[in-house]
C-alpha positions in Angstrom: 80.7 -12.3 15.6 80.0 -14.9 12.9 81.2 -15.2 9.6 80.4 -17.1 6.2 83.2 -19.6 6.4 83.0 -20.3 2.6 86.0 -21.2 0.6 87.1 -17.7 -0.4 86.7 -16.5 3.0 88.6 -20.1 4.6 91.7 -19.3 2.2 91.3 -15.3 2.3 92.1 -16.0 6.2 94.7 -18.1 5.6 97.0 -15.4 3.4 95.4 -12.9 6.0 97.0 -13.8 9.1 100.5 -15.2 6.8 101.1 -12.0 5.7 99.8 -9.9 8.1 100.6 -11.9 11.0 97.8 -13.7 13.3 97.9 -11.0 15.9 96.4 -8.9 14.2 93.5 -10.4 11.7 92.5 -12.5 15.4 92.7 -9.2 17.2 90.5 -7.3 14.1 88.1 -10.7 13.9 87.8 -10.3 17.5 86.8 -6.1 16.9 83.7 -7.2 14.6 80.2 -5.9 15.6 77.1 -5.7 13.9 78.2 -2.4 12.4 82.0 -3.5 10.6 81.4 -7.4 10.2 80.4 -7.1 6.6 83.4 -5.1 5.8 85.8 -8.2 7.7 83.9 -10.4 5.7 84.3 -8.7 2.4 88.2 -8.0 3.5 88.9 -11.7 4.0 86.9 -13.0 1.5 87.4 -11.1 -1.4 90.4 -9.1 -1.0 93.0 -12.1 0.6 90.3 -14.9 -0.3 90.2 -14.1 -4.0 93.0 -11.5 -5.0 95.7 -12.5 -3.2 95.2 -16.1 -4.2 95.3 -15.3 -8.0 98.1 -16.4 -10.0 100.2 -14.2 -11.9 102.0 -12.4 -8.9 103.6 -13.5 -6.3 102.7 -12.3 -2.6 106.3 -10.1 -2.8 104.9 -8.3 -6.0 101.3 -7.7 -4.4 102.8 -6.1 -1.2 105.4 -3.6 -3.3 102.1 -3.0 -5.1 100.3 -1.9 -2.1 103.0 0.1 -0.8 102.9 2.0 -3.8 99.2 2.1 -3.5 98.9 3.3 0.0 101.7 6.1 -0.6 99.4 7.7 -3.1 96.5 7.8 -0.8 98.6 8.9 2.2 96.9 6.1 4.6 100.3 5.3 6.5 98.0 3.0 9.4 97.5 0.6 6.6 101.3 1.3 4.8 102.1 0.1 8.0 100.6 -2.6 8.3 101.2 -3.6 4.8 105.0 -2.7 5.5 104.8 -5.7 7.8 103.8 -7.8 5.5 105.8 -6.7 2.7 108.9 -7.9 5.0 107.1 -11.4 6.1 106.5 -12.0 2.5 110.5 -11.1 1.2 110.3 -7.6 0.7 113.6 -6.0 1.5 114.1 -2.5 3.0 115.8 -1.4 -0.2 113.0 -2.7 -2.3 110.4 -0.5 -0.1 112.7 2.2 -0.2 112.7 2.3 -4.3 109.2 2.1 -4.1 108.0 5.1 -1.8 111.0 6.9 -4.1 109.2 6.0 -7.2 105.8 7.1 -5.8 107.7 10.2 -4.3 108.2 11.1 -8.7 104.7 10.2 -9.6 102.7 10.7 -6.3 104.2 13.7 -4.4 106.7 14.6 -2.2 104.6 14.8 0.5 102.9 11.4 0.7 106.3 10.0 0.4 108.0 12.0 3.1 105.3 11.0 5.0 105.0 7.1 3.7 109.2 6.8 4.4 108.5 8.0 8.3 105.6 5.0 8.9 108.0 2.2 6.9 111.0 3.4 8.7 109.0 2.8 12.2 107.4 -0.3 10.9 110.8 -1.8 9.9 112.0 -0.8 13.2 108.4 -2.5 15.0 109.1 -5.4 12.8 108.5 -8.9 14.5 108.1 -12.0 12.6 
């Protein structure tokens, strides 16, 4: 599939595959039909393209945000994912631990018990 290659999109690929490791944004490029292309380019372009490159957090900040984030919304195949990247980007296990405790208060037991299983197995997946 072909994408717009415009700045936002060139960058947005760049903290892409940083934080969530090549593997995986090749292997999801490589997934792109007709049907979810727009939703890759609007992923890499806007969300890593333009958010993540914004000053005023840090990439460690942004993935504890996320984490938080994806714990509320019980989607643990992103948490995971976003686990990942939480550890490339400097994120210790304690800090992700304080995090899914925190949203455990504000969010629900449940969606933490359930966010603690997936970051416990993607610390133990885990490969820079």
């Amino acid at each position: 599939m072909k994408f717009i290659e415009n700045e936002n999109f060139i960058k947005g690929l760049e903290v892409r595959k940083a934080v969530l490791g090549p593997n995986h944004v090749e292997r999801s490029l490589a997934f792109a039909d007709e049907f979810n292309s727009a939703m890759q380019q609007l992923t890499t372009e806007y969300c890593w393209g333009w958010l993540w490159n914004r000053e005023g957090l840090e990439r460690k900040q942004r993935s504890l945000i996320n984490i938080a984030i994806l714990t509320a919304l019980s989607k643990p195949h992103e948490l995971k994912l976003h686990v990942h990247g939480a550890l490339r980007n400097g994120c210790t296990q304690e800090e992700i631990r304080e995090v899914i405790l925190q949203c455990a208060i504000y969010c629900g037991v449940p969606a933490a018990i359930d966010s603690f299983r997936t970051a416990k197995e993607a610390i133990d997946t885990f490969e820079e």
